[in-house]
C-alpha positions, 0 to 999 in steps of 0.5 A, a space after each residue: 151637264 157632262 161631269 168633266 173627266 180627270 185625266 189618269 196618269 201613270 207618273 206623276 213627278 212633282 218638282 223639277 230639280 236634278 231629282 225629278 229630271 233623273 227620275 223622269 228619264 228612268 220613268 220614260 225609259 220604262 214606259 211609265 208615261 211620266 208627267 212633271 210638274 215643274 213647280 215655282 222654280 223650275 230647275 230648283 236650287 240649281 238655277 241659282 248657281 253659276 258654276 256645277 264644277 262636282 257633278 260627274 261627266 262635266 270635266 270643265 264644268 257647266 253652270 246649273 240653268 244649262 244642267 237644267 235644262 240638258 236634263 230636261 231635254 234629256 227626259 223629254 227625249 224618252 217621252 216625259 212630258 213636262 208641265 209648267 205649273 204647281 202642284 197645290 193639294 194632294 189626297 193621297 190614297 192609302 190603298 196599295 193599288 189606290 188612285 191619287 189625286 193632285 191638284 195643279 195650280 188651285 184648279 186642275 184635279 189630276 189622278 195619278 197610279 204612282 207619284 214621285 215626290 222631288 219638291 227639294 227644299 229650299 235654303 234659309 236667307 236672311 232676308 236682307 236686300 244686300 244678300 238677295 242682291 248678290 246670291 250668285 256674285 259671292 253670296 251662297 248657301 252651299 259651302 261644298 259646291 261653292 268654296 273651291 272658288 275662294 281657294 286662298 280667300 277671306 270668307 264668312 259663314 254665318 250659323 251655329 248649327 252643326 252644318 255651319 260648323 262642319 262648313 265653317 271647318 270644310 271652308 278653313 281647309 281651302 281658304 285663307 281666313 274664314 270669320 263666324 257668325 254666330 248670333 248667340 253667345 254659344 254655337 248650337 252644334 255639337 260639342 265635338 263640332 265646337 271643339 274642331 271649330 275652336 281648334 282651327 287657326 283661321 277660323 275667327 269665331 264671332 259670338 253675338 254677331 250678326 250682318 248689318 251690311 253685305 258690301 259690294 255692287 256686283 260681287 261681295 266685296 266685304 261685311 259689315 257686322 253688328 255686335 248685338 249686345 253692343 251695338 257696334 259695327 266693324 267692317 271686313 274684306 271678303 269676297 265670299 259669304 255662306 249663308 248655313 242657317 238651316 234648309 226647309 223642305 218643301 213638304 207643306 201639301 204633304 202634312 198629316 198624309 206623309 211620315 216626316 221628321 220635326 224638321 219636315 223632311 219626308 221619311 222613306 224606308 231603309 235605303 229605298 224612296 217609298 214613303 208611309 204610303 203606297 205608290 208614292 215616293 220621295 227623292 232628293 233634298 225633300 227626304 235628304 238633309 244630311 248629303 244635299 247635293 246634285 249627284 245625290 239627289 239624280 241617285 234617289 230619282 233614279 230609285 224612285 223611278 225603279 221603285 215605282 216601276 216594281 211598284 206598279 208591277 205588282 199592282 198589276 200582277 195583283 190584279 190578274 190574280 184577281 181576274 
C-alpha cells in the first residue's frame, strides 16, 4: 500500500487570538502561504469578552467575538487559511533549515518550514459555578481591560500575588471601594507592592479569606466571603469581581523541546520572537506574562511573521550557496 504523503507547509500558526491573526495577515502578505490551527477556543481570551474598549482604531469600541472574527477576515483576505482543529505533538527540529512536524487533532501529521507559536495562555478560576457562571456579567480576570467600567463602583479582587496588588492599587484609582481577598495570613507580592496596597485608603485588605458565594442572577450583585480560620461568613454589595490569581500558559506540547521559564512561559531572544529552536517562534501571552494585552499581543504576531520570513530567506539563500 502507498504510504499517504504529508502535506508541507511554509507556515504553520498555532493558536488563534489576536497574536496569531496579526501574524497570519503579515505572513499572507508575504506570501509564506500560512496555515492556522484555531485550537480549543477559537479567538482566545478575547472570546470571552464583552467590551475591547483599548485596542487602537475602535474609538466606540467593539466586543472581543466580532475583533475576532474581523481579524480572521482579515487574515483570510491575504490567502491565510484557517483550520478548526488542535494541534496535539510537536517534533521540533534542531536544524536550521529542519523540517517540523505537528500533529492535528491525535491524527493528521503536518510538516512545517517554520512554526509560529500564539497558544496564549489561559486565566486561573477558582472554579466555582457562581463565578463560571457570570465571566462576562461582573466576573473578569483582567483588571486593566475591565475596571473602566465600574468607574465609581464597589469591587473585589481576589490574589496576593504581585499582579493582584498592582490590580488591586490600578482598581482603587477608579473605583469607589476595592475589597481584597487574600487567602493567607500574608500577600505573596513584594514588599513594595504590600506597602502601596496597605497605604491605599479604599482598599479594604481581607487576610484569610476566601469566596463562599458570588451573588447575583445575570450580573454580580454581591459576595459572600468565608473567613477560613473562622468559619464565618459575611456578605458585601458588589458589581465587579476580578479573579488575579495567576494565568497558565498554554506550553503543554512544547515541554522538553522549547526553553521556558518555571511558570512555563516560552523564552525568546532579546526583543525578537525566535525561540531556542530555529524556524519557530513564540507571540503573544505564551511567551508574555508581564503586558498580557491585545495590543501587544498583535505587536508580537507582527515579529513572528517578520522574523519568520527573514528566517526563511536565509534557508533559502543557504541553499543556493550549496547549489
Amino acid at each position: 500500500m502507498e504510504e499517504q504523503s504529508i502535506e508541507r507547509i511554509k507556515c504553520l500558526i498555532i493558536g488563534s487570538g489576536p497574536a496569531g491573526y496579526t501574524a497570519a495577515i503579515y505572513a499572507a502578505r508575504a506570501d509564506l502561504k500560512p496555515i492556522m490551527y484555531t485550537g480549543m477556543e477559537p479567538g482566545g481570551q478575547l472570546t470571552t469578552t464583552t467590551d475591547v474598549d483599548n485596542f487602537p482604531g475602535y474609538p466606540e469600541g467593539i466586543d472581543g467575538p466580532t475583533m475576532m472574527v474581523q481579524l480572521q477576515q482579515q487574515a483570510e483576505r491575504f490567502g491565510t487559511e484557517v483550520r478548526m482543529g488542535m494541534v496535539t505533538e510537536v517534533k521540533l527540529s534542531k536544524d536550521h533549515g529542519g523540517i517540523h512536524k505537528a500533529c492535528v487533532d491525535n491524527k493528521t501529521w503536518v510538516e512545517a518550514e517554520t512554526v509560529i507559536i500564539s497558544t496564549g495562555a489561559t486565566a486561573k478560576y477558582l472554579g466555582l459555578p457562581s463565578e463560571q457562571r457570570l465571566r462576562g456579567g461582573g466576573v473578569s480576570a483582567c483588571a486593566v481591560c475591565d475596571g473602566f467600567f465600574y468607574k465609581g463602583q464597589d469591587v473585589a479582587i481576589v490574589g496576593g500575588g504581585d499582579t493582584a496588588a498592582e490590580e488591586a492599587t490600578y482598581l482603587a484609582n477608579i473605583c469607589n471601594k476595592v475589597t481584597m481577598l487574600v487567602r493567607k495570613g500574608e500577600m505573596r507580592a513584594s514588599k513594595a507592592m504590600q506597602h502601596r496596597v496597605t497605604n491605599t485608603e479604599n482598599i479594604d485588605l481581607r487576610y484569610f479569606t476566601e469566596i463562599d458565594e458570588v451573588l447575583g442572577e445575570q450580573v454580580v450583585e454581591g459576595l459572600r466571603m468565608v473567613n477560613n480560620q473562622t468559619n464565618e461568613k459575611e456578605e458585601i454589595k458588589i458589581t465587579g469581581l476580578f479573579i488575579a490569581i495567576g494565568h497558565k500558559p498554554n506550553t503543554e506540547i512544547f515541554s522538553g523541546q522549547l526553553d521556558m521559564d518555571d511558570a512555563g512561559y516560552l523564552l525568546t531572544k532579546g526583543k525578537s520572537t525566535k525561540t531556542n529552536l530555529p524556524g519557530v517562534f513564540a507571540s503573544g501571552d505564551v511567551q508574555d506574562k508581564e503586558y498580557r494585552q491585545a495590543v501587544t499581543a498583535a505587536g508580537t504576531g507582527c515579529m513572528a511573521a517578520l522574523d519568520a520570513e527573514r528566517y526563511l530567506a536565509t534557508v533559502e539563500t543557504q541553499e543556493e550557496v550549496k547549489a
